[in-house]
FIMAR-889192 format. One record per residue (C-alpha): residue number from 1; residue in three letters; x, y, z. Coordinates in nm, 2 decimals, decimal comma, m for minus. Example, Ala and Ser with C-alpha at 12.3 -4.5 7.8 and 13.67 -1.06 7.14 Angstrom:
! residues 2
> num; residu; X; Y; Z
> 1; ALA; 1,23; m0,45; 0,78
> 2; SER; 1,37; m0,11; 0,71
! end
This chain:
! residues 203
> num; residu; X; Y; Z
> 1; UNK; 2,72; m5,86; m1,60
> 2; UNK; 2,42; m5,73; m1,65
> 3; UNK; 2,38; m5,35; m1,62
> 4; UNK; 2,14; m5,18; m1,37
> 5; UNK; 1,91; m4,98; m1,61
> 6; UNK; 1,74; m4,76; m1,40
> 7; UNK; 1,92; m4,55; m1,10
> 8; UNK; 1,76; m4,34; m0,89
> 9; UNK; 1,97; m4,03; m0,75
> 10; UNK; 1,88; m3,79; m0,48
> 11; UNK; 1,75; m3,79; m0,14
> 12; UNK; 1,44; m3,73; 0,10
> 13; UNK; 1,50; m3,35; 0,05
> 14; UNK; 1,51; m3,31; m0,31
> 15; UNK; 1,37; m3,42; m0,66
> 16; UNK; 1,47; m3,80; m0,75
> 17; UNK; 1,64; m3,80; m1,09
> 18; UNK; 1,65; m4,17; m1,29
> 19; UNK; 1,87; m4,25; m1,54
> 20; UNK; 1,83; m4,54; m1,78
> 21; UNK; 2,15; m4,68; m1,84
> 22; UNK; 2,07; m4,99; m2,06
> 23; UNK; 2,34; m5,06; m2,32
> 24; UNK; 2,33; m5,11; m2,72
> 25; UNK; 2,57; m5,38; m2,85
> 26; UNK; 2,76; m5,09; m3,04
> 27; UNK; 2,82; m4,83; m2,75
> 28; UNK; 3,10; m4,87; m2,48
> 29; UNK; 2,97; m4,94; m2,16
> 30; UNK; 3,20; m4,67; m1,97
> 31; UNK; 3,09; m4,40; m2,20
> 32; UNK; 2,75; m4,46; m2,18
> 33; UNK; 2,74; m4,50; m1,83
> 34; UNK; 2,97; m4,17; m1,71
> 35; UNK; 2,75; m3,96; m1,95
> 36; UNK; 2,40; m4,08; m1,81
> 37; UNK; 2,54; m4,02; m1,44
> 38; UNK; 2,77; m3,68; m1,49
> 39; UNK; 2,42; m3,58; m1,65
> 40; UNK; 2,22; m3,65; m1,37
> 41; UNK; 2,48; m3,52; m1,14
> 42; UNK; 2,44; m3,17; m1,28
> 43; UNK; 2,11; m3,17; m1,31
> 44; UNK; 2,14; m3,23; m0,90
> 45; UNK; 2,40; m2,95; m0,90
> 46; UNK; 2,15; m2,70; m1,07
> 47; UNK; 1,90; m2,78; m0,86
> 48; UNK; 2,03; m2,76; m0,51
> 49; UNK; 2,20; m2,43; m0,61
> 50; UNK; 1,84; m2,28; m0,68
> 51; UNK; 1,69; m2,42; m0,36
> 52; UNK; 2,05; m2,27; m0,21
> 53; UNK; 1,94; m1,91; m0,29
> 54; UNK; 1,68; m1,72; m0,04
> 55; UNK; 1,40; m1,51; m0,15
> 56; UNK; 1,46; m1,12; m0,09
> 57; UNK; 1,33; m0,97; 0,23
> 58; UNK; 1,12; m0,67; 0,14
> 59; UNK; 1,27; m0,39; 0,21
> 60; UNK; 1,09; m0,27; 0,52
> 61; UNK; 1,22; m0,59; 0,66
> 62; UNK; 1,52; m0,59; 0,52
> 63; UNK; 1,66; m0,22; 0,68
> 64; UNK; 1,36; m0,10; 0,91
> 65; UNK; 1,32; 0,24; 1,00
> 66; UNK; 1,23; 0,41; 1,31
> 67; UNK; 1,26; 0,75; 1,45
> 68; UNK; 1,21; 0,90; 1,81
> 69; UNK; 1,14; 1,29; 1,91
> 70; UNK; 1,25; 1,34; 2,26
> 71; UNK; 1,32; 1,65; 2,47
> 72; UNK; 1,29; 1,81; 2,10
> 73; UNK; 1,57; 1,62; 1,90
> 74; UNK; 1,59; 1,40; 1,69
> 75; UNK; 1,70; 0,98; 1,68
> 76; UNK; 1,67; 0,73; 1,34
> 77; UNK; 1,78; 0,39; 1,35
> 78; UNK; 1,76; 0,19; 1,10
> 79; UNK; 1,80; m0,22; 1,16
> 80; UNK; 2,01; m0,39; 0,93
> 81; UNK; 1,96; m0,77; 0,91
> 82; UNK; 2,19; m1,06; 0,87
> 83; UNK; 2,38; m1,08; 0,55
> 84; UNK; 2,24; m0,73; 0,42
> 85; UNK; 2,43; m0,38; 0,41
> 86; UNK; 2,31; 0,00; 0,37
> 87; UNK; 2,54; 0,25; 0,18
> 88; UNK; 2,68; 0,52; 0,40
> 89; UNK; 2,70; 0,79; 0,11
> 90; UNK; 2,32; 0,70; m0,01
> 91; UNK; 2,13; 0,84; 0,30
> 92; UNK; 1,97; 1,19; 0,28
> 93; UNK; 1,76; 1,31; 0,57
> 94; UNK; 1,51; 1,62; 0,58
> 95; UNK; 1,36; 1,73; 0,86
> 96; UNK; 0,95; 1,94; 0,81
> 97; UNK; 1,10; 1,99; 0,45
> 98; UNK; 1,44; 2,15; 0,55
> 99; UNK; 1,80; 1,93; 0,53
> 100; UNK; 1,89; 1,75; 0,82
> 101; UNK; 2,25; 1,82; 0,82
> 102; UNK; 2,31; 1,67; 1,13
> 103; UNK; 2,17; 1,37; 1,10
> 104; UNK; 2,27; 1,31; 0,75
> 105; UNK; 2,64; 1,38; 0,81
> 106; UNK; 2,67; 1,17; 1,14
> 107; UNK; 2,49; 0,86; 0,86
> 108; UNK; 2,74; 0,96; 0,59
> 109; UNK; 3,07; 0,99; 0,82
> 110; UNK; 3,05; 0,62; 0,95
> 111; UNK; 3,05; 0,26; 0,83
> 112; UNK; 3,32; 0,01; 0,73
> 113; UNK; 3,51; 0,00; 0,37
> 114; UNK; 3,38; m0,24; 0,12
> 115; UNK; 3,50; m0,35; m0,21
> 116; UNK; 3,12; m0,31; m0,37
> 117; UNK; 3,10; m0,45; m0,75
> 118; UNK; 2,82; m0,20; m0,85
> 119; UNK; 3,05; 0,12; m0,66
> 120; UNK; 3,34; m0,02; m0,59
> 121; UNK; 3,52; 0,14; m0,28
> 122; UNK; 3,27; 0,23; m0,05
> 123; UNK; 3,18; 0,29; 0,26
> 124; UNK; 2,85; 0,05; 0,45
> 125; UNK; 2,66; m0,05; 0,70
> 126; UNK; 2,59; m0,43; 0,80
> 127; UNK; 2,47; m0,39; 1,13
> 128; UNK; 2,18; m0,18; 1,32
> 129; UNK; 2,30; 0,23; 1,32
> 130; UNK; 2,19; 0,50; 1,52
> 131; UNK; 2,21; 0,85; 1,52
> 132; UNK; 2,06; 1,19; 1,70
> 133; UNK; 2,04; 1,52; 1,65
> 134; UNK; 2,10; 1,76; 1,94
> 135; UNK; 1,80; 1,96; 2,11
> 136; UNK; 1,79; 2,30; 2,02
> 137; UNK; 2,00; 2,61; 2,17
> 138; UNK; 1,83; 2,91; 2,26
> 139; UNK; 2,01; 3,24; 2,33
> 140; UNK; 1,94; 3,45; 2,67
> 141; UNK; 1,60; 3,59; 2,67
> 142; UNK; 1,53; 3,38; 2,34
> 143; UNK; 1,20; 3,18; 2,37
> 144; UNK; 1,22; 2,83; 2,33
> 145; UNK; 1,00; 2,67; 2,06
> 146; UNK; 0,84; 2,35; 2,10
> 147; UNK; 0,74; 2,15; 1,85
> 148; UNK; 0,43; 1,89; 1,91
> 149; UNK; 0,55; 1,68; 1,65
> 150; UNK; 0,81; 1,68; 1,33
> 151; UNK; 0,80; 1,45; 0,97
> 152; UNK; 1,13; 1,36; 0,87
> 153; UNK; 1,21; 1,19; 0,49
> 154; UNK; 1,46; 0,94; 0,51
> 155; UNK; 1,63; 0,81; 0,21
> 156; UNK; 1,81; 0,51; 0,21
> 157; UNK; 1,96; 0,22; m0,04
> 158; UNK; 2,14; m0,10; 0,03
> 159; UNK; 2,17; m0,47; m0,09
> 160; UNK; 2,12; m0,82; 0,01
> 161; UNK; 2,44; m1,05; m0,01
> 162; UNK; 2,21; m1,34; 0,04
> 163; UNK; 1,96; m1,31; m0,22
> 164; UNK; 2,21; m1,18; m0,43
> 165; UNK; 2,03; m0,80; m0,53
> 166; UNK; 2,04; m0,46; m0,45
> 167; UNK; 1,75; m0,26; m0,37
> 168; UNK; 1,66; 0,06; m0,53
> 169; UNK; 1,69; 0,39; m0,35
> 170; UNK; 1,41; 0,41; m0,10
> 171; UNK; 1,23; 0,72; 0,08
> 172; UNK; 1,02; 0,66; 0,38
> 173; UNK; 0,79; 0,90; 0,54
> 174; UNK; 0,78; 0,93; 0,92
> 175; UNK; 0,56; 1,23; 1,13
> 176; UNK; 0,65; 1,20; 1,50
> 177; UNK; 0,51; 1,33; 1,78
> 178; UNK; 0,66; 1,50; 2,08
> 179; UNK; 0,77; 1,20; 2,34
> 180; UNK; 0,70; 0,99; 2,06
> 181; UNK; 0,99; 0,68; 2,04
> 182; UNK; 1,08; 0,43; 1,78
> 183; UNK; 0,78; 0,53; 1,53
> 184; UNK; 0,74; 0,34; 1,19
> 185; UNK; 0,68; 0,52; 0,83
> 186; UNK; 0,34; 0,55; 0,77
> 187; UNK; 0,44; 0,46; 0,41
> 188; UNK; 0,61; 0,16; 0,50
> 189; UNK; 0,48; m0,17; 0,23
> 190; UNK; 0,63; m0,49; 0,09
> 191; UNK; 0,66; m0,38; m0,28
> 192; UNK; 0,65; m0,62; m0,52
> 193; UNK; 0,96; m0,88; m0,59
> 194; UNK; 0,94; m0,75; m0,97
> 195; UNK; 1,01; m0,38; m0,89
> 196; UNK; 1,29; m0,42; m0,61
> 197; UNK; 1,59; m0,50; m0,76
> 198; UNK; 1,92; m0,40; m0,97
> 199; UNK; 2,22; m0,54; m1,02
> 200; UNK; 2,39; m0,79; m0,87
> 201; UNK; 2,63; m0,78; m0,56
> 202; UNK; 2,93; m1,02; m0,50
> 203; UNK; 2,87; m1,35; m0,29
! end
């Protein structure tokens, strides 16, 4: 029988890989032919694997920001996308320079428990959260003080199961005028790929 010296593996979707199985009157056929083919089978392996793995959503993307300033308090979301997750213990929150303890504790207190391979037992985040400060009290015959607009710094760090990274801590920027709802950080950018990431997480 007369071997078939040149196979052709792979389909419409991804590279074509030949392998020239010709034989030499002192090799077995079986070894030969096995070795060419588990060859070109993990070279197919490698491949799709790669192809398998997205690129990382920039981190504005990945966990936007907004804030709102209504009836003088305060409301941040932040929108977590599929297969990404914020740490609950990483966010810190000031409001015209001063802590936000409010805020900052309601975004520390919640989240679900997570077995995390940079932190281990943690809390996070994987979908959208929300939180808001309560307008301010005044006592009898205190005047009330309205502000025409407040900056608040959010930081922030999470990672992307799909891609495979974690991001580095993050600070945003965001001034917000009275009435104002669901304002972006001014600073908001799509750093480069280099600069974003640390170790690792678990897929």
């Amino acid at each position: 029988m007369t071997p078939n010296k040149n196979l052709r593996f792979g389909g419409s979707s991804g590279p074509a890989i030949s392998a020239d199985l010709s034989l030499t009157p002192h090799t077995p056929r079986s070894m030969t032919g096995w070795r060419a083919i588990s060859a070109a089978f993990s070279v197919l392996a490698a491949t799709a694997a790669f192809a398998a793995t997205p690129e990382p959503l920039p981190v504005d993307e990945a966990f936007g920001v907004t804030a709102s300033f209504v009836n003088q308090a305060v409301s941040i979301k932040f929108d977590v996308q599929p297969g990404h997750y914020l740490y609950a213990d990483r966010f810190a929150v000031t409001q015209d320079g001063v802590p936000a303890t409010e805020l900052q504790r309601k975004l520390r207190s919640g989240g679900k428990p997570k077995q995390d391979p940079n932190f281990g037992l943690v809390k996070v985040y994987f979908v959208p959260v929300s939180v808001a400060s309560r307008a301010p009290k005044y006592a009898k015959g205190e005047a009330a003080v309205s502000k025409p607009q407040t900056t608040l710094e959010v930081a922030f760090q999470g990672c992307s199961e799909l891609a495979g990274i974690c991001y580095p801590p993050t600070k945003r920027l965001l001034t917000v005028a009275s009435g104002a709802k669901d304002v972006k950080p001014q600073d908001a950018r799509a750093p480069s790929l280099k600069s974003l990431f640390s170790k690792q997480v678990s897929q």
